[in-house]
PALOMAR-156182 format. One record per residue (C-alpha): residue number from 0; x, y, z. Coordinates in Angstrom, 2 decimals. Layout:
N
TIDREN  NUM  X  Y  Z .
...
//
This chain:
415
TIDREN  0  29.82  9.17  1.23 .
TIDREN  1  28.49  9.95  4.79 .
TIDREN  2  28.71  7.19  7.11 .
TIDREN  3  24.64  5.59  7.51 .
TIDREN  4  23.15  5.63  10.50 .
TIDREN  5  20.68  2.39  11.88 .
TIDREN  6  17.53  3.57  11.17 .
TIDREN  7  14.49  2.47  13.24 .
TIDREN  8  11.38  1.78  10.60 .
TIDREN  9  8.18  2.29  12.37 .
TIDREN  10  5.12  -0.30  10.60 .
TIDREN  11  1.39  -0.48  11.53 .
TIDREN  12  1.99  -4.13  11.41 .
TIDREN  13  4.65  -6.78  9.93 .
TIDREN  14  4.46  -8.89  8.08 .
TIDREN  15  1.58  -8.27  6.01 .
TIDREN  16  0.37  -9.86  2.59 .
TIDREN  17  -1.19  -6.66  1.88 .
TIDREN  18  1.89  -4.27  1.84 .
TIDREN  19  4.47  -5.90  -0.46 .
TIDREN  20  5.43  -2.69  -1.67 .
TIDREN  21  6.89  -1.83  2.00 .
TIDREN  22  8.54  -4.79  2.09 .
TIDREN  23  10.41  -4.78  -1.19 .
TIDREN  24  11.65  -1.11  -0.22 .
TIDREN  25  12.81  -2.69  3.23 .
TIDREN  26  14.63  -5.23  1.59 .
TIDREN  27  16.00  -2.47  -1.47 .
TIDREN  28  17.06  -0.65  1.23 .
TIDREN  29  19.27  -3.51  3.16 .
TIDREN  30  20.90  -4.53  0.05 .
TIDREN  31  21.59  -0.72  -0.54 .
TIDREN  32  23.88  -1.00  2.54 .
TIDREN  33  21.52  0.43  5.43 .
TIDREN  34  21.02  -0.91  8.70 .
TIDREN  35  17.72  -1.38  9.42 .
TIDREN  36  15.70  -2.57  12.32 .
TIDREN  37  11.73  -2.92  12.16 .
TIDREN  38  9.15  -1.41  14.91 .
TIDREN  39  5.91  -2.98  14.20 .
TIDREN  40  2.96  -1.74  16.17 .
TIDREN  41  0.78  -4.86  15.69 .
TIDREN  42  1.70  -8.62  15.58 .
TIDREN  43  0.60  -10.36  12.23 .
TIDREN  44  -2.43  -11.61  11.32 .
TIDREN  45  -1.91  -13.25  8.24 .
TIDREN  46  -0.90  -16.88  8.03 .
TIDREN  47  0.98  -16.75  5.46 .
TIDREN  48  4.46  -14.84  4.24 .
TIDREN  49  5.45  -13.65  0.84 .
TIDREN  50  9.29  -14.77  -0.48 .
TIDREN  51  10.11  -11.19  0.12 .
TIDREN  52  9.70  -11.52  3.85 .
TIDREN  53  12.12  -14.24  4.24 .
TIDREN  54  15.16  -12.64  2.54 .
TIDREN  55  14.55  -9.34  4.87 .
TIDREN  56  17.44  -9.88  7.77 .
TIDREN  57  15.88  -6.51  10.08 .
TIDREN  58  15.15  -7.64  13.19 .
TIDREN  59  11.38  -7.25  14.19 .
TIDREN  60  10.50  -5.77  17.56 .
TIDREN  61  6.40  -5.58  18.69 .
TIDREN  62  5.17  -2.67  20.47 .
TIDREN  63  2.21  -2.95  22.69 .
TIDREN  64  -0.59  -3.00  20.48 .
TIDREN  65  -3.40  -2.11  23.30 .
TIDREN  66  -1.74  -0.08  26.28 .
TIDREN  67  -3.95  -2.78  28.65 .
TIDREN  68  -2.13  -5.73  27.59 .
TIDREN  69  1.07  -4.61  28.69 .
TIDREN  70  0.51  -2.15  31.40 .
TIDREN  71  4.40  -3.08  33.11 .
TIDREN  72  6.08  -2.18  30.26 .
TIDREN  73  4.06  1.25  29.05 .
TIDREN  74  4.56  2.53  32.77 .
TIDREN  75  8.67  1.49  32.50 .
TIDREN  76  8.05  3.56  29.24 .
TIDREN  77  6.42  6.88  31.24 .
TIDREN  78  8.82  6.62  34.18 .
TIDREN  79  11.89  6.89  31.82 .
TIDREN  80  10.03  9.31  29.77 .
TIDREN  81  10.08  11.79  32.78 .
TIDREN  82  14.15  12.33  32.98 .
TIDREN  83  14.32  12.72  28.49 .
TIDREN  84  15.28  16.16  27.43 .
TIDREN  85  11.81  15.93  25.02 .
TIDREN  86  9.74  14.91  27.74 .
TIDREN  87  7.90  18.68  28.14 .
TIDREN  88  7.67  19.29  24.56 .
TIDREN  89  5.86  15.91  24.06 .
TIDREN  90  3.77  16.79  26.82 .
TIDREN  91  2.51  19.95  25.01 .
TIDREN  92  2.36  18.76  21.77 .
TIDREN  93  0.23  15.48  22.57 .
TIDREN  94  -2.02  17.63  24.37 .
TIDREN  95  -2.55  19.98  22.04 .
TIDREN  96  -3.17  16.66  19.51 .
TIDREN  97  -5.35  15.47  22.22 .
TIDREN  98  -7.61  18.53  21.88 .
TIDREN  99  -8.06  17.87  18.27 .
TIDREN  100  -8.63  13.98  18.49 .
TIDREN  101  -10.13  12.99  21.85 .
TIDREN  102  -9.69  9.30  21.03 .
TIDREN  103  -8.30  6.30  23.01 .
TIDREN  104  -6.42  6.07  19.55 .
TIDREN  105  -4.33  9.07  20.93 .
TIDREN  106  -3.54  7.67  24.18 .
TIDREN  107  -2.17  4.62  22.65 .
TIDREN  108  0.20  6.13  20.04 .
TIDREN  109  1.88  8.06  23.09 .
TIDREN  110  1.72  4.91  24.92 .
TIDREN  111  3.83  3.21  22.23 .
TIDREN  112  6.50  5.93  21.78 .
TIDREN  113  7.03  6.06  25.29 .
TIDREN  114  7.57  2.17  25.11 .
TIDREN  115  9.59  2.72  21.67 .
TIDREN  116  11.96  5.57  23.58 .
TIDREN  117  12.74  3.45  26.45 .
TIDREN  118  13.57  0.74  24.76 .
TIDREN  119  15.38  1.84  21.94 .
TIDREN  120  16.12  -1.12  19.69 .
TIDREN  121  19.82  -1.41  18.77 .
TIDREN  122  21.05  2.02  19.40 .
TIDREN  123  18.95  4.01  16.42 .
TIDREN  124  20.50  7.15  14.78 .
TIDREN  125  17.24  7.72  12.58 .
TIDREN  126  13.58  7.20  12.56 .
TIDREN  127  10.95  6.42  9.26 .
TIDREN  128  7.61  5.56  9.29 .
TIDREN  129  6.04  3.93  6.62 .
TIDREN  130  1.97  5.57  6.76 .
TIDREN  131  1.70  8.99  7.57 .
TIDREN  132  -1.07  8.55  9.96 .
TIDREN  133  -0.62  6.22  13.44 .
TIDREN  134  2.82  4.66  12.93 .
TIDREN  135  3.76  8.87  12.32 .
TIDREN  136  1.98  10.16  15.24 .
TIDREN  137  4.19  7.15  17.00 .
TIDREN  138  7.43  7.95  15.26 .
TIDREN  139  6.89  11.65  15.78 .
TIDREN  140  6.22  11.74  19.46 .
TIDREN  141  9.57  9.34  19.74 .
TIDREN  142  11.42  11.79  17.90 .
TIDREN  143  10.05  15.08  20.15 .
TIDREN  144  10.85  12.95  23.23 .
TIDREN  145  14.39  11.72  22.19 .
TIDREN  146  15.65  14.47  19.56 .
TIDREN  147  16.26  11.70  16.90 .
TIDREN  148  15.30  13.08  13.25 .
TIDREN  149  12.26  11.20  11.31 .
TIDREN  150  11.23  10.78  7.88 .
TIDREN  151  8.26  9.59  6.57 .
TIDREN  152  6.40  7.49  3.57 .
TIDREN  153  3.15  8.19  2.55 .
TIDREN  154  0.77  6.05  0.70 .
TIDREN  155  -2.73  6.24  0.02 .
TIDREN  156  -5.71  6.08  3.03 .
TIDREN  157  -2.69  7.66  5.31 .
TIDREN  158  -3.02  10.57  3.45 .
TIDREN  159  -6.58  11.11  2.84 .
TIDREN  160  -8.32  10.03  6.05 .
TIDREN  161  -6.03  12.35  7.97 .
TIDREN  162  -7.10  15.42  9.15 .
TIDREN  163  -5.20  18.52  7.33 .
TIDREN  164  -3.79  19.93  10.91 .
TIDREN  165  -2.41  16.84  11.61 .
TIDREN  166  -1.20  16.48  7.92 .
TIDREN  167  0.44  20.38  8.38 .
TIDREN  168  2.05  19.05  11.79 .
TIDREN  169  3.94  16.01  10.63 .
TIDREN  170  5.29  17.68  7.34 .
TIDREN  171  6.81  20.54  9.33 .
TIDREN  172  8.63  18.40  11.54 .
TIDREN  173  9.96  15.27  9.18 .
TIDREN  174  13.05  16.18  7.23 .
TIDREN  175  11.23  14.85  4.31 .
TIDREN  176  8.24  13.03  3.31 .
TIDREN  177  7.80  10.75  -0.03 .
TIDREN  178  4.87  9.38  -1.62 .
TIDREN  179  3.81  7.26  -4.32 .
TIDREN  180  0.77  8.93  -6.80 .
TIDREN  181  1.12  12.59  -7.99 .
TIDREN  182  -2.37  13.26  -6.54 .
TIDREN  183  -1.14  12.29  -2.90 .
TIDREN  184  1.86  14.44  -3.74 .
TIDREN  185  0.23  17.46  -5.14 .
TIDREN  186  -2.11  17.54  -1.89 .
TIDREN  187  0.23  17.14  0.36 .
TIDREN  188  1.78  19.82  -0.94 .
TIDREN  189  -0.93  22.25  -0.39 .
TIDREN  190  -0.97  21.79  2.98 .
TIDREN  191  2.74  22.76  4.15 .
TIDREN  192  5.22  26.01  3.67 .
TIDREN  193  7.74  23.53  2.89 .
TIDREN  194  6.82  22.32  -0.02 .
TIDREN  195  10.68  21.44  -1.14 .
TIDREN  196  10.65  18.63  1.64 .
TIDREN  197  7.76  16.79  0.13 .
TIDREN  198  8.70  14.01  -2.73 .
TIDREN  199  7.12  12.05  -5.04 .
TIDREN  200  8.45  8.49  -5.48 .
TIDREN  201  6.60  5.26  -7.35 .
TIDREN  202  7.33  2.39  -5.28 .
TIDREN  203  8.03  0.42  -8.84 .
TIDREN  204  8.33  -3.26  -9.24 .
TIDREN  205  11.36  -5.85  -8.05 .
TIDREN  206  11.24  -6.97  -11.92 .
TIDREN  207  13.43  -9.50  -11.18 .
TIDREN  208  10.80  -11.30  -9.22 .
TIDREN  209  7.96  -10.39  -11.91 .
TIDREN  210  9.81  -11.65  -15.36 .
TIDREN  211  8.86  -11.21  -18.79 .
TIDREN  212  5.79  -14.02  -19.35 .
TIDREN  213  6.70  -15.31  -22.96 .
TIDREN  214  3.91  -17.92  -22.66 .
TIDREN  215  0.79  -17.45  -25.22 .
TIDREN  216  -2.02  -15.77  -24.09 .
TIDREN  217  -5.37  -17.13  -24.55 .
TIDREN  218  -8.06  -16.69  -27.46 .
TIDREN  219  -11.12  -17.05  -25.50 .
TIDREN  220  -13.86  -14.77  -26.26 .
TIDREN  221  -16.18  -15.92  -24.20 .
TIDREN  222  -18.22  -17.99  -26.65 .
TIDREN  223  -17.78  -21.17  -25.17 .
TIDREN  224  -19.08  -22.16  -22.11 .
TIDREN  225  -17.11  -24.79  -21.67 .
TIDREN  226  -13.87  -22.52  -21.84 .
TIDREN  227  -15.27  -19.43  -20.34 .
TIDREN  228  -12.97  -16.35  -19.96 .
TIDREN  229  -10.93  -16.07  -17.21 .
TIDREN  230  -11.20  -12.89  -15.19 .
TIDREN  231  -8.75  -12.18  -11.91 .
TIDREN  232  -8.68  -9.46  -9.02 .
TIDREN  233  -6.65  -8.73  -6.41 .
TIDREN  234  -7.34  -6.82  -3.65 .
TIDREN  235  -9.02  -6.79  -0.04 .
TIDREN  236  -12.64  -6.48  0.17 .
TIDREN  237  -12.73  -3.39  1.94 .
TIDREN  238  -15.15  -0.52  0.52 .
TIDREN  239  -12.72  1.53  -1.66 .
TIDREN  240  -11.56  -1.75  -3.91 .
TIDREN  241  -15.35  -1.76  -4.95 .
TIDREN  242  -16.16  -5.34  -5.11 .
TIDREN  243  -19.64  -4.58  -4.71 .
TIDREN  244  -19.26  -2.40  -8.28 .
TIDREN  245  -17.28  -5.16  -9.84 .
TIDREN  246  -19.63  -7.77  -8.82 .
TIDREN  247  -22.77  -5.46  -10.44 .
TIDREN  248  -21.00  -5.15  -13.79 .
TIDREN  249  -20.12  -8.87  -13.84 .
TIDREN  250  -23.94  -9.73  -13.57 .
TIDREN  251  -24.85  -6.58  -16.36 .
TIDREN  252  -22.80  -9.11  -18.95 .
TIDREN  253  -24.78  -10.78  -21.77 .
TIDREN  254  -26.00  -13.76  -21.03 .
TIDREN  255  -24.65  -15.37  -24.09 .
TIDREN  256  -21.40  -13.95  -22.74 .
TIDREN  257  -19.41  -16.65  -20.49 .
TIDREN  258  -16.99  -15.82  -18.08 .
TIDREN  259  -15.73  -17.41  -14.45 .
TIDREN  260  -13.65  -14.90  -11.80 .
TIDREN  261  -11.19  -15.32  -9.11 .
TIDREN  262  -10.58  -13.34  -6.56 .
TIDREN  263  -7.55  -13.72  -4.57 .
TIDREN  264  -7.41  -11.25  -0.93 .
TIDREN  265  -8.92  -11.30  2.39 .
TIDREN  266  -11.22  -8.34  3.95 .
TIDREN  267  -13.82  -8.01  6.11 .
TIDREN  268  -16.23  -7.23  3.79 .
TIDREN  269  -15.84  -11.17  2.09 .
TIDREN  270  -19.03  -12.57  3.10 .
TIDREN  271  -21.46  -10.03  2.45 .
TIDREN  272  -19.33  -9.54  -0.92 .
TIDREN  273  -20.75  -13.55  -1.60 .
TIDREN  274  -24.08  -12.57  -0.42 .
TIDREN  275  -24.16  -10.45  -3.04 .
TIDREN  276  -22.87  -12.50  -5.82 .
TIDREN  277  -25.61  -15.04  -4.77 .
TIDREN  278  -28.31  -11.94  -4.82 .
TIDREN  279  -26.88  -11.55  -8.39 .
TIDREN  280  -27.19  -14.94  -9.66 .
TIDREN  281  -23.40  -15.27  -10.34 .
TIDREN  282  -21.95  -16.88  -7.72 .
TIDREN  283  -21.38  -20.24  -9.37 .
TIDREN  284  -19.20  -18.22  -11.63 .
TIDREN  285  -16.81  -17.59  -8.65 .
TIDREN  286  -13.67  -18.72  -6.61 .
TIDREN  287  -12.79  -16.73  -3.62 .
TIDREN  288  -9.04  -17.93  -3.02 .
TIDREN  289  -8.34  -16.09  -0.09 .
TIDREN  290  -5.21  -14.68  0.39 .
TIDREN  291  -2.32  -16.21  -1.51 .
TIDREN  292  1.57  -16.19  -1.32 .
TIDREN  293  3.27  -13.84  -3.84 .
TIDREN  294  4.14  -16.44  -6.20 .
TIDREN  295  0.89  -18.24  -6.63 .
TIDREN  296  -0.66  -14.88  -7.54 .
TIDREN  297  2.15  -14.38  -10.31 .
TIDREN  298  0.39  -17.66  -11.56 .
TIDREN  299  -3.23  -16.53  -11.54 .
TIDREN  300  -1.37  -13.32  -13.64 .
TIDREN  301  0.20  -15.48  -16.13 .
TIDREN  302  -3.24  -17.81  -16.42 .
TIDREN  303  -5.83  -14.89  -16.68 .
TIDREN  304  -7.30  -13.31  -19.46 .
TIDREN  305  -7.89  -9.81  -17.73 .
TIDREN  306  -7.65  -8.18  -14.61 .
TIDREN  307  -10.70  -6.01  -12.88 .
TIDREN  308  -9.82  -3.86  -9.86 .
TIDREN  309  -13.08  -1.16  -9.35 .
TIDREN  310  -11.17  1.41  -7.22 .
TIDREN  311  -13.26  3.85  -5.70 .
TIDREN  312  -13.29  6.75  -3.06 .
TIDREN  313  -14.55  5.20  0.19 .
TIDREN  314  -17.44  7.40  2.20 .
TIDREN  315  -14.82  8.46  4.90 .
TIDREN  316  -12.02  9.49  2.12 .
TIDREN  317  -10.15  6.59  2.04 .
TIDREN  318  -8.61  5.25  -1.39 .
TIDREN  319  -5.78  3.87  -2.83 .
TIDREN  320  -3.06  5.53  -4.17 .
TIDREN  321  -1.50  3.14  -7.04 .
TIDREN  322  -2.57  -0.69  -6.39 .
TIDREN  323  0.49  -2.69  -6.80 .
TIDREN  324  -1.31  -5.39  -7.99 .
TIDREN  325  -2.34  -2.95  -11.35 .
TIDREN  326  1.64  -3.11  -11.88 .
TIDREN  327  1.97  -6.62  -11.24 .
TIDREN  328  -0.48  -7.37  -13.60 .
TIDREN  329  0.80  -5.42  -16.05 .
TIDREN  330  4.23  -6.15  -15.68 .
TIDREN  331  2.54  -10.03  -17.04 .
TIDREN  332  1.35  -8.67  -19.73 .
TIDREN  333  -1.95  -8.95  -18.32 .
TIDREN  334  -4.53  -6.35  -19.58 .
TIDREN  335  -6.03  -4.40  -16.81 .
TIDREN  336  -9.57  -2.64  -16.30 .
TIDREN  337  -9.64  0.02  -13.50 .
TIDREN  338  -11.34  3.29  -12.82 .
TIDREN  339  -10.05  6.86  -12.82 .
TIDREN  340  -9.23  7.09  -9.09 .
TIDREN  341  -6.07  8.42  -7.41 .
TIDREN  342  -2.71  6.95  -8.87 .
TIDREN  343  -4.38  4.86  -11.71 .
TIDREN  344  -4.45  6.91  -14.41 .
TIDREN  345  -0.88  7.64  -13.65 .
TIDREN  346  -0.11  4.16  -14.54 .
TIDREN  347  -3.13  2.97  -17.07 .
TIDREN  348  -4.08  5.29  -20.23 .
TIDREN  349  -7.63  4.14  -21.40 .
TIDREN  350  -7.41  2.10  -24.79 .
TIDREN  351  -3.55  2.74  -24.66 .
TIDREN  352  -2.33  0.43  -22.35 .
TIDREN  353  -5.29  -0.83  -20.17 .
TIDREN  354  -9.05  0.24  -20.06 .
TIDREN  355  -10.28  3.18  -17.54 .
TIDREN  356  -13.62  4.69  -17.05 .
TIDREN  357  -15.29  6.70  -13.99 .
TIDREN  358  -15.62  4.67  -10.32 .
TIDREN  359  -19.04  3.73  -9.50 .
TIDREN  360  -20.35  2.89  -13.03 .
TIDREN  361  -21.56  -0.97  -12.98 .
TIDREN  362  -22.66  -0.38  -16.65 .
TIDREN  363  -19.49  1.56  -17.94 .
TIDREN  364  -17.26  -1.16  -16.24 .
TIDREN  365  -19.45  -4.14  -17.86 .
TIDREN  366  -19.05  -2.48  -21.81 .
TIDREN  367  -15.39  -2.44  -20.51 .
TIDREN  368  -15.66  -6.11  -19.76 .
TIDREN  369  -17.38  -7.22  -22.21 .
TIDREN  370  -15.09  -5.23  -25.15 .
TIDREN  371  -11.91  -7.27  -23.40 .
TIDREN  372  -13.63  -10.41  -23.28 .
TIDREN  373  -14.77  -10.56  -27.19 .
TIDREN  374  -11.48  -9.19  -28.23 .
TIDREN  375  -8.49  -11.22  -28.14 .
TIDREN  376  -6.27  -9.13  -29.90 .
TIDREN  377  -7.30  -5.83  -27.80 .
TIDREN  378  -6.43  -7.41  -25.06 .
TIDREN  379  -3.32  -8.27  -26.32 .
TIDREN  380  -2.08  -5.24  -27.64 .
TIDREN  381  -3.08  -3.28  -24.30 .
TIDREN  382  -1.25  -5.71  -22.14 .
TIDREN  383  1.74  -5.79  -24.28 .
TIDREN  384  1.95  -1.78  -23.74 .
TIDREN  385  1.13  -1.85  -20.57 .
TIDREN  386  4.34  -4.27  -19.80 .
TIDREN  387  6.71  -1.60  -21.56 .
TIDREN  388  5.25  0.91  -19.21 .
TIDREN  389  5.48  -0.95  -16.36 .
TIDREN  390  9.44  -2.28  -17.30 .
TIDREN  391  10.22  1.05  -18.23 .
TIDREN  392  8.56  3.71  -15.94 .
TIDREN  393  8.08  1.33  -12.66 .
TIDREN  394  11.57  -0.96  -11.90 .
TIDREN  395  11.59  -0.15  -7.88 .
TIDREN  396  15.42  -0.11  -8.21 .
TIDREN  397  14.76  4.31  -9.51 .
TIDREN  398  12.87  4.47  -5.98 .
TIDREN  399  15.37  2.85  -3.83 .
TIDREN  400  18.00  5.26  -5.53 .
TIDREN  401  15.90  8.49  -5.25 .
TIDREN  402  15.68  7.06  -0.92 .
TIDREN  403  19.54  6.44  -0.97 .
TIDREN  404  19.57  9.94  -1.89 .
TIDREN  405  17.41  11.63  0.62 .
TIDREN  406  18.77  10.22  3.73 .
TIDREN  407  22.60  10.34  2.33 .
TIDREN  408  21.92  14.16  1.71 .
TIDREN  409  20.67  14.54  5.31 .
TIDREN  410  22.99  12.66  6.95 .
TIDREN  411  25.68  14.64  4.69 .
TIDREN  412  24.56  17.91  6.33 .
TIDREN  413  24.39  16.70  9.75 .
TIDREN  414  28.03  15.46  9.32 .
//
């Protein structure tokens, strides 16, 4: 085996509630044996930290996050640019960016490479970024200026809010690129010569931290209203989750049908999200938890008696790939409703293991609803398939083996 090089991980921000999946690969990846530190290119927001966080050991180092708010240390970062081997070829390529995108945006991802190759954290042989869009354009221009080889992970808006030239760029010059739904995968694919260096890899589940739930599910079929069913989602309430969608449905239900809803996740789309739910008349039916550490959601999953995530393609392109929280669920035996965006169907096969029709369908998504909540049984039998997918097809430990792989074989060639 090839000796493994420190590898500097370039985030849009850590920590962050949102992106458990990056941070179970982080911490697959240290107790794989490599040496990582993190680059984050915004300070944290949230309040709160998942388990996960705390048993990562990578240091954390904070770029500028606006160019103006550290002005001593982006110049430091242009002077030493000047004398760097790379320093022309950034030049030209940035420029040549900058003709495309004439954004302030552009600016500051130079900005912060300069910063990142001056300051070099702990001597870095390698460079990944996790998001193919801004923490790429970062780790790219780092890697023109200093010569140090980058890889990439792709996920889901990254891919499609990009522009294809940009997309064509990045792929020729990373070693490889991964991501995690066939769709991003087979599109990325499209839009390279080198198509060998593109991979497809399900982030998958730390299983050990999701259990089998042997508990009973409930019975409820909404009959009673004093033991209404109990419906869960998880997600931000930003435009492609479609909140607004789910929230339509939920007030297309029968009124003899009776239900209550939490919905765990932040977003800045929350309070017109309750405006609506008031509009609707169905607000009293609702808890918005706010965002929640990892193991109080596993609770909601064990206590719920189906999950409702109304995925949908956003106006400017942006989607998900494959919500972690639909494996979560599932991996709880949890039945999940969803729509036919992206990554989903590669994870939920309508009336086999969870319930799927077409995004943007308030009534299609309430018979959905309302079949789950009058059917005890259904629901069981789709979340008890949906758990031997999950255990089967999506243990992270296959991902964090197929990664092992792609940097050992490139760091086997270079040696």
């Amino acid at each position: 085996m090839p000796p493994r090089r420190k590898i500097l991980v370039v985030l849009k921000g850590y920590p962050r509630l949102s992106e458990t999946f990056i941070a179970q690969e982080l911490l697959g990846l240290e107790k794989a044996g490599f040496d990582l530190t993190l680059i984050s290119m915004r300070r944290p927001t949230d309040k709160k930290r998942h388990p996960v966080h705390d048993e990562i050991r990578a240091r954390v180092v904070y770029l500028p996050e606006y160019l103006h708010e550290e002005p001593i240390r982006v110049l430091k970062g242009l002077i030493a640019g000047f004398s760097k081997p790379g320093f022309k070829a950034l030049m030209k390529r940035f420029l040549a960016d900058l003709k495309r995108d004439i954004s302030r945006n552009r600016f500051r991802r130079l900005g912060q490479a300069l910063v990142l190759a001056r300051e070099w954290p702990d001597e870095g042989e390698w460079l990944h970024a996790h998001f193919i869009h801004t923490p790429a354009s970062v780790t790219e221009y780092a890697s023109i200026l200093t010569g140090t080889p980058w890889t990439c992970s792709a996920h889901a808006k990254d891919i499609w809010t990009s522009p294809d030239w940009e997309l064509n760029e990045k792929l020729g010059s990373a070693r490889w690129t991964v991501t995690c739904t066939r769709t991003g995968y087979d599109h990325m694919r499209t839009l390279t010569s080198r198509r060998e260096a593109v991979h497809l890899s399900y982030h998958g589940l730390d299983l050990a931290r999701f259990g089998h739930f042997a508990g009973e599910r409930s019975d409820r079929t909404g009959g009673d209203p004093d033991d209404p069913a109990f419906i869960l989602s998880v997600g931000r309430a930003v435009e492609k989750k479609g909140y607004d969608v789910l929230l339509r449905a939920l007030a297309l239900l029968p009124a003899d049908l009776h239900w209550r809803m939490d919905h765990i996740g932040g977003g800045e789309e929350l309070a017109k999200l309750k405006a609506l739910a008031t509009e609707l008349g169905i607000s009293g039916r609702i808890v918005w938890k706010g965002a929640l550490a990892q193991e109080d959601v596993l609770d909601h999953y064990r206590r719920a008696d189906l999950f409702a995530l109304a995925c949908r393609i956003a106006a400017n392109g942006d989607r998900d790939g494959l919500p972690n929280v639909l494996v979560e669920a599932s991996s709880q035996r949890l039945v999940c409703l969803s729509t036919e965006v992206s990554g989903v169907p590669e994870l939920l096969k309508n009336g086999e293991n969870g319930l799927v029709v077409p995004p943007e369908d308030p009534a299609l998504l309430a018979s959905a609803l309302e079949a789950a909540i009058r059917d005890p049984q259904l629901r069981k039998r789709l979340g008890d398939a949906a758990e031997s997918q999950v255990r089967e097809y999506f243990d992270y430990h296959s991902s964090i083996r197929q990664l092992t792989g792609l940097f050992e074989a490139e760091w086997q060639k270079a040696s």
